[in-house]
Kinemage of the C-alpha trace (Angstrom):
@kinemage 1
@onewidth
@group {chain A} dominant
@subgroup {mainchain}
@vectorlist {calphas} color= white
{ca unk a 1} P 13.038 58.587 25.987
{ca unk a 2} L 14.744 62.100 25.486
{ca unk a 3} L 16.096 61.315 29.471
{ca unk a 4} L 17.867 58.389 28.154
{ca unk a 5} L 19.333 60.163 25.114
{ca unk a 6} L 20.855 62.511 27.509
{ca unk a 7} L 21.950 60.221 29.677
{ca unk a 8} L 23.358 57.974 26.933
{ca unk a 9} L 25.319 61.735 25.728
{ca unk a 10} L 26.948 61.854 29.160
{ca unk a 11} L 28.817 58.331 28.411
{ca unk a 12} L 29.784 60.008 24.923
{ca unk a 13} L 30.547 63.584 25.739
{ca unk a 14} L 30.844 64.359 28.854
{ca unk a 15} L 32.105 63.103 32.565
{ca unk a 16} L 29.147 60.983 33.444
{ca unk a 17} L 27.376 62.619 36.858
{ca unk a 18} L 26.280 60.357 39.639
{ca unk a 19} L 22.328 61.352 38.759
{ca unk a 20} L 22.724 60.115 34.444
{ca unk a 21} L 24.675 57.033 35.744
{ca unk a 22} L 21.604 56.105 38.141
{ca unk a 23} L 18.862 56.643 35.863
{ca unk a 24} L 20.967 54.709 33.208
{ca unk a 25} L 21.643 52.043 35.303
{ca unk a 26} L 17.648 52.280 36.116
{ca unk a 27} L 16.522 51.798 32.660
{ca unk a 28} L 19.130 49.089 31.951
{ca unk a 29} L 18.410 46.685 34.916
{ca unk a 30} L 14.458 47.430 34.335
{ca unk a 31} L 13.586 49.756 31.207
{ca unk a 32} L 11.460 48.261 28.419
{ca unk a 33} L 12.747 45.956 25.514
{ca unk a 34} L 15.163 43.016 26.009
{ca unk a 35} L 17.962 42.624 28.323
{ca unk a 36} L 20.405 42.210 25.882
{ca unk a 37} L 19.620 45.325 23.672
{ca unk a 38} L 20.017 47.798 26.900
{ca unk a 39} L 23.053 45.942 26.927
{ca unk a 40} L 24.196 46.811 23.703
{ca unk a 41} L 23.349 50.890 24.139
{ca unk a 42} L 25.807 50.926 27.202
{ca unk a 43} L 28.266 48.177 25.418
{ca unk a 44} L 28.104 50.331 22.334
{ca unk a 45} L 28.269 53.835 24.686
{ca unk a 46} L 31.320 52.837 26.790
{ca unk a 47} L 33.337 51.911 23.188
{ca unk a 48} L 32.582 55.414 21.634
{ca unk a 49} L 32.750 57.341 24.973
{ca unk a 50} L 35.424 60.192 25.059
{ca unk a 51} L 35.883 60.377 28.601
{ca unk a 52} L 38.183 57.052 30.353
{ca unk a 53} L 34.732 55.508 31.853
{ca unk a 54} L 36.594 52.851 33.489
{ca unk a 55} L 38.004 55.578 35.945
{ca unk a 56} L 34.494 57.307 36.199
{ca unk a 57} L 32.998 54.145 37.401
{ca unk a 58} L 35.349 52.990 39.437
{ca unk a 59} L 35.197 56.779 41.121
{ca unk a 60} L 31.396 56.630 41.355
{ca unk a 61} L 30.572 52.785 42.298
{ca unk a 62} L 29.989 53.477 45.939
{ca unk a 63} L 26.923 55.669 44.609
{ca unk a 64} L 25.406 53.353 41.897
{ca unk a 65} L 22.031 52.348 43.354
{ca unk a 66} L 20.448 48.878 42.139
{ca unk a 67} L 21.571 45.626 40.488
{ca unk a 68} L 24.584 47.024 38.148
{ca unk a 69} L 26.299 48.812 41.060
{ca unk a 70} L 25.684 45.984 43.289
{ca unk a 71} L 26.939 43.725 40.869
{ca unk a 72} L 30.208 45.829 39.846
{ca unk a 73} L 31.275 46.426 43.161
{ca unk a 74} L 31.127 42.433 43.800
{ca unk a 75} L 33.658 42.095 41.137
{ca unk a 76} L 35.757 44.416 42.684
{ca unk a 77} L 35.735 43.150 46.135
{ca unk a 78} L 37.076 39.802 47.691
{ca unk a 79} L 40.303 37.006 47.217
{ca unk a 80} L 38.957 36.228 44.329
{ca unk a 81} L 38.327 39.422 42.435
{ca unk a 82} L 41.993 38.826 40.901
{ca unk a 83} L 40.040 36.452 37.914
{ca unk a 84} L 37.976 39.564 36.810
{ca unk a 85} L 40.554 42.353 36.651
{ca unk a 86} L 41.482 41.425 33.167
{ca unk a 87} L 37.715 41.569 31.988
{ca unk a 88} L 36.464 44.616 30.127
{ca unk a 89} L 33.819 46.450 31.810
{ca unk a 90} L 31.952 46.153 28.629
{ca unk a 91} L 31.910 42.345 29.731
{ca unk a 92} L 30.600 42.754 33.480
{ca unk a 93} L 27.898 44.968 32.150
{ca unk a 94} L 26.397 42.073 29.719
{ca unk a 95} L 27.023 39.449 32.403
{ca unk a 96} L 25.016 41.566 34.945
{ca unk a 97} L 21.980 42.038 32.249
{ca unk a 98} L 21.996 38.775 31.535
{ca unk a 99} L 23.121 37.832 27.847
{ca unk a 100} L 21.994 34.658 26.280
{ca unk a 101} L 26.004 33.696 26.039
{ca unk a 102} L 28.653 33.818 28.558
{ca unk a 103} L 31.024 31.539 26.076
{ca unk a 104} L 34.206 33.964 27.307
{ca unk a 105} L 33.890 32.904 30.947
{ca unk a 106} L 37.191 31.248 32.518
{ca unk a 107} L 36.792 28.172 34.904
{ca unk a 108} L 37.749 30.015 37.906
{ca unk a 109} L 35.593 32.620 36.972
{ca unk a 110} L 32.352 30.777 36.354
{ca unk a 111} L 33.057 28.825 40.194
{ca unk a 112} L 33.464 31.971 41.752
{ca unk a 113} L 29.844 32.831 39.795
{ca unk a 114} L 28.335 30.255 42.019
{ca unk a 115} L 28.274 32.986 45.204
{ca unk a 116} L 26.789 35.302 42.975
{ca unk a 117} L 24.349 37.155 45.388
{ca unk a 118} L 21.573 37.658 42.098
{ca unk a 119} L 20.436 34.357 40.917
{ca unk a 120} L 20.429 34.705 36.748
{ca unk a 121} L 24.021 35.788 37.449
{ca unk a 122} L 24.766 32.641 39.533
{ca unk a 123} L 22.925 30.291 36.823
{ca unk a 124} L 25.448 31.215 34.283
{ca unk a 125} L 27.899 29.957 36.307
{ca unk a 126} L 26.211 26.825 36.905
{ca unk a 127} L 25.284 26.468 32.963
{ca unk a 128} L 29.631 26.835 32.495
{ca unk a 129} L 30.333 24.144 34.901
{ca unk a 130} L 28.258 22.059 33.793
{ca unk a 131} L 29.707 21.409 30.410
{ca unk a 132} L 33.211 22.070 32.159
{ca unk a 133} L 32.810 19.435 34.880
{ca unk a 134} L 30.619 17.074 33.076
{ca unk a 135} L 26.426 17.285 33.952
{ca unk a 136} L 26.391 13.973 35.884
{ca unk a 137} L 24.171 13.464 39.053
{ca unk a 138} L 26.783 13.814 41.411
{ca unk a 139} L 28.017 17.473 39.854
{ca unk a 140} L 24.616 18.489 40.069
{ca unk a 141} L 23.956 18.262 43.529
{ca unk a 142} L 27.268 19.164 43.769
{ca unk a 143} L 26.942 22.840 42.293
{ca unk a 144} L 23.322 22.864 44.072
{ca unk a 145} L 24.691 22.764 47.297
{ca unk a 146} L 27.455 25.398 46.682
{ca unk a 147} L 25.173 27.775 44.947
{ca unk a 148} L 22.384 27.828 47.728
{ca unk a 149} L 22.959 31.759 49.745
{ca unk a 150} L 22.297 29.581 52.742
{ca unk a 151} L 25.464 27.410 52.668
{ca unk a 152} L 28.049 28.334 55.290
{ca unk a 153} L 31.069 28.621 52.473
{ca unk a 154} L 33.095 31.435 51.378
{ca unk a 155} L 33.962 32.516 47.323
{ca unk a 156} L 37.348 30.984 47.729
{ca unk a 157} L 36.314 28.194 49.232
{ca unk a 158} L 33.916 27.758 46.274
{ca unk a 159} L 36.911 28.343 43.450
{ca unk a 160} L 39.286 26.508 45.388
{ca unk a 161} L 37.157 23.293 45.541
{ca unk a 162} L 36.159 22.956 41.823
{ca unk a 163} L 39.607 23.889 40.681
{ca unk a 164} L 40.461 20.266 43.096
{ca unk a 165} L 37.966 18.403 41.276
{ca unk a 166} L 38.919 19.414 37.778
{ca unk a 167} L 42.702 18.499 38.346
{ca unk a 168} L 43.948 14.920 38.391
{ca unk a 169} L 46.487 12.963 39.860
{ca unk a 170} L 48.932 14.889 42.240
{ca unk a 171} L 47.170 18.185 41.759
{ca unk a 172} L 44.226 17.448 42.903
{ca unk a 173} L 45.500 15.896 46.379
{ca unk a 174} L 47.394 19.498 46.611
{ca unk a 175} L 44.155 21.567 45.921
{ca unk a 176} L 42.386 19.458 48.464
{ca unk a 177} L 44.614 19.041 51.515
{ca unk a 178} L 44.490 23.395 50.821
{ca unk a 179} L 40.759 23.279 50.811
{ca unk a 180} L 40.667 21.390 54.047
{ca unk a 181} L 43.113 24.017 55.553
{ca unk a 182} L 40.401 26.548 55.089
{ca unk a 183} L 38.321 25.258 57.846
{ca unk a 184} L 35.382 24.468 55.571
{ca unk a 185} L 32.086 24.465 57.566
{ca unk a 186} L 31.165 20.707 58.887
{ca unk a 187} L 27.792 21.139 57.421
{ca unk a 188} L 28.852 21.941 54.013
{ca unk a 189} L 31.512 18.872 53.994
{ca unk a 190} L 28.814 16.616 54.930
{ca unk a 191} L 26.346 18.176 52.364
{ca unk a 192} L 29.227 17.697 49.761
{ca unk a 193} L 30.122 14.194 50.866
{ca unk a 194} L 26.430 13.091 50.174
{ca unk a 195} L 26.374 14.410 46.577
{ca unk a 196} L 29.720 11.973 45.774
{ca unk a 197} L 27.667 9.174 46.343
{ca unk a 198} L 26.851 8.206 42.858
{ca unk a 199} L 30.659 8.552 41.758
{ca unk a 200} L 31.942 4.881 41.481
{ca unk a 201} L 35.624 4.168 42.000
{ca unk a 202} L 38.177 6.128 44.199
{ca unk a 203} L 37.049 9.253 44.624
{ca unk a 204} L 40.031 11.720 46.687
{ca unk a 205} L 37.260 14.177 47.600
{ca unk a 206} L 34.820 11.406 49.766
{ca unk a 207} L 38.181 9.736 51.498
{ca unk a 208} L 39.589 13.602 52.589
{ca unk a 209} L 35.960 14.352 53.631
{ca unk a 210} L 35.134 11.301 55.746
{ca unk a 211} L 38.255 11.916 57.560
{ca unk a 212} L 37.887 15.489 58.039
{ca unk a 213} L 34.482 15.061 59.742
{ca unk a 214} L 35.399 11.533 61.769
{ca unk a 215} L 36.139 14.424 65.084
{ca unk a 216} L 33.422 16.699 64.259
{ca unk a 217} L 29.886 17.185 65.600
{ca unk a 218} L 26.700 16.350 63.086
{ca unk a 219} L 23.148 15.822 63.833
{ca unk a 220} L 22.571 13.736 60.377
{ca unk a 221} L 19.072 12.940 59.848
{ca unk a 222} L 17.848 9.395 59.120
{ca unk a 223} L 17.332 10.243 55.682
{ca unk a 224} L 21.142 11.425 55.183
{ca unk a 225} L 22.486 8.076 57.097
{ca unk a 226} L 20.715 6.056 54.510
{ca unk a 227} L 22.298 7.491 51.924
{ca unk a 228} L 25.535 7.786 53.387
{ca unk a 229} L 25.132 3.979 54.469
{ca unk a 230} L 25.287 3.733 50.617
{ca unk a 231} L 28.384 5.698 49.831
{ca unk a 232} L 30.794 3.856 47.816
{ca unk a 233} L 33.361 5.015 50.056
{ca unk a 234} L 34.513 2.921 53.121
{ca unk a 235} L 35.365 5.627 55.056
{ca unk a 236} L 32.434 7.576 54.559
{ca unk a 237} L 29.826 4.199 55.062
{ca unk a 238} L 31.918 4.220 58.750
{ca unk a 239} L 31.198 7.522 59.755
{ca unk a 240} L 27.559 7.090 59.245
{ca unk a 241} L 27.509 3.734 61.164
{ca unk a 242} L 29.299 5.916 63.741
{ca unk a 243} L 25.911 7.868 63.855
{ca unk a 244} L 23.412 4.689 64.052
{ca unk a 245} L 21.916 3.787 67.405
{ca unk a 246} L 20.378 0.134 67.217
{ca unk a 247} L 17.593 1.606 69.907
{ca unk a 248} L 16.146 3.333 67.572
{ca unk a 249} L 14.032 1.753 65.413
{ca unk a 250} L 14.756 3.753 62.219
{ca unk a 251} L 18.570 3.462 62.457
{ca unk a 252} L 17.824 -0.558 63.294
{ca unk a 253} L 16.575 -0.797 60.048
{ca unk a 254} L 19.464 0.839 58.479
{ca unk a 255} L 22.313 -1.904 60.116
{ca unk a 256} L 19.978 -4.850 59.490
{ca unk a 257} L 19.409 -3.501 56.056
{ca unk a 258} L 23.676 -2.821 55.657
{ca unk a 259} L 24.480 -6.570 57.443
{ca unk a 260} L 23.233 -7.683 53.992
{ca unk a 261} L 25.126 -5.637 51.462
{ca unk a 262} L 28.609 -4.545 53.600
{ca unk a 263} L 31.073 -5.130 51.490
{ca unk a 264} L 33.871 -5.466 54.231
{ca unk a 265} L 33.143 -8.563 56.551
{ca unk a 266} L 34.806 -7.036 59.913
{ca unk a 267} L 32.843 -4.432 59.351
{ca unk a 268} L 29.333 -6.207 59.313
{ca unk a 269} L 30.456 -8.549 62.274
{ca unk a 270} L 30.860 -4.950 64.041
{ca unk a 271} L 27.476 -4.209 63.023
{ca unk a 272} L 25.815 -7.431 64.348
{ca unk a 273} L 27.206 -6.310 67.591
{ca unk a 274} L 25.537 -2.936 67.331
{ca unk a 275} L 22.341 -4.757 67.652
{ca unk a 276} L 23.119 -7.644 69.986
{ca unk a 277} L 24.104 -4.943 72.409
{ca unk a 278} L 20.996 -3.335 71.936
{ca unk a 279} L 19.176 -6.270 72.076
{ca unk a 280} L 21.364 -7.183 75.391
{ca unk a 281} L 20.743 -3.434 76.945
{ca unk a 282} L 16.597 -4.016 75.945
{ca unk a 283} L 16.417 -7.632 77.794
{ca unk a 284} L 18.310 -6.182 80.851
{ca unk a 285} L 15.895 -3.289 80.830
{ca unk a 286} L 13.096 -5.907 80.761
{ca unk a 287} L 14.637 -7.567 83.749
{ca unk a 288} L 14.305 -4.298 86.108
């Protein structure tokens, strides 16, 4: 323990070194008792210190080894490292060990959270939007799909999105028609279009989606045309009949299944002629 008095005496006397920052850091991100009482002995270290230890970190981040440097330099870096200028060091330091309350969190701050490369970060994001955006089914799957690693989006993307769904009216058709003028990955769109299937009524999102992907190339499993073949939205329900071939028997089952429950009547006379052609194409194969 004496190592971590003197380390501690650094933050209170002295210019912190490189070497007392990294064991520090060490014992913080892994040391024994609870998270949040480390957090406290550098929250309480930084308010007493003597020396400006905003400067020293910022000097010394490129040489902080583990989580906390990691973690700091994240919230330095990017378009959207604007939202976390304002917030004290202090903060960032209990947010990267994990406190049980995060209550001081902005909006855009808790989206950009989402892309959080350490996951307890990233889950106090999610725990933020949920109360912010409501904890239906659809905002679930929602926030699941943006906070995998794997998805194909980018931080703004991420901010800009949720900021669209948490405006009304006018503002939210801005925020969108700028999302789409990001390029968003095809992939993601279709991921995202999925998890607005629950949401009854208009929803701007599954119209501006549908039409973004009408052009673009997807390999939608059978699975995902079901449930797409069930998406409130017109639009979207027509780019997933775009996908069904009456050949095969699994997507056959999908048209026969919609002819009963299409709400638009042009649209399930188009689907009856999906399968007669099919059925014309199998005869005339029969015939050879």
């Amino acid at each position: 323990e004496s190592e971590i008095v003197r380390a501690v005496a650094h933050f209170l006397f002295e210019n912190p070194s490189p070497a007392s920052l990294a064991y520090l850091f060490a014992w913080l991100e892994g040391g024994k008792g609870e998270p949040e009482v480390r957090a406290q002995v550098v929250s309480k270290a930084l308010a007493l210190s003597k020396t400006d230890m905003s400067t020293a970190l910022h000097v010394l981040l490129p040489q902080l080894p583990g989580a906390v440097g990691d973690g700091l330099r994240w919230f330095s870096t990017g378009p959207t490292s604007e939202s976390w200028r304002s917030v004290a060091l202090e903060k960032l330091l209990e947010l990267l060990l994990h406190p049980e309350s995060v209550s001081w969190l902005q909006f855009e701050q808790a989206a950009d959270l989402l892309r959080f490369p350490q996951a307890p970060v990233r889950e106090k994001g999610i725990q933020r939007l949920k109360v912010e955006l409501h904890d239906t089914r659809s905002t679930q799957e929602l926030i699941d799909v943006l906070s995998t690693p794997s998805t194909q989006v980018k931080r703004e993307q991420v901010v800009l999105l949720l900021l669209a769904l948490e405006s009304k009216g006018e503002a939210q058709y801005s925020f969108l028609a700028k999302w789409f003028e990001t390029d968003p990955d095809p992939s993601l769109v279709f991921a995202l279009l999925l998890s607005r299937r629950s949401i009854e009524g208009l929803d701007p999102f599954s119209v501006e989606a549908a039409r973004y992907l009408i052009d673009k190339h997807l390999a939608p499993t059978v699975e995902q045309l079901e449930a797409l073949a069930s998406h409130p939205e017109a639009l979207a329900r027509a780019l997933g009949y775009q996908y069904l071939d009456a050949s095969v028997p699994a997507h056959r089952r999908i048209l026969e299944a919609m002819i009963q429950v299409e709400p638009s009547s042009r649209v399930r006379d188009r689907l009856r002629q999906k399968l007669e052609l099919a059925d014309e194409r199998l005869k005339g194969q029969g015939r050879k």
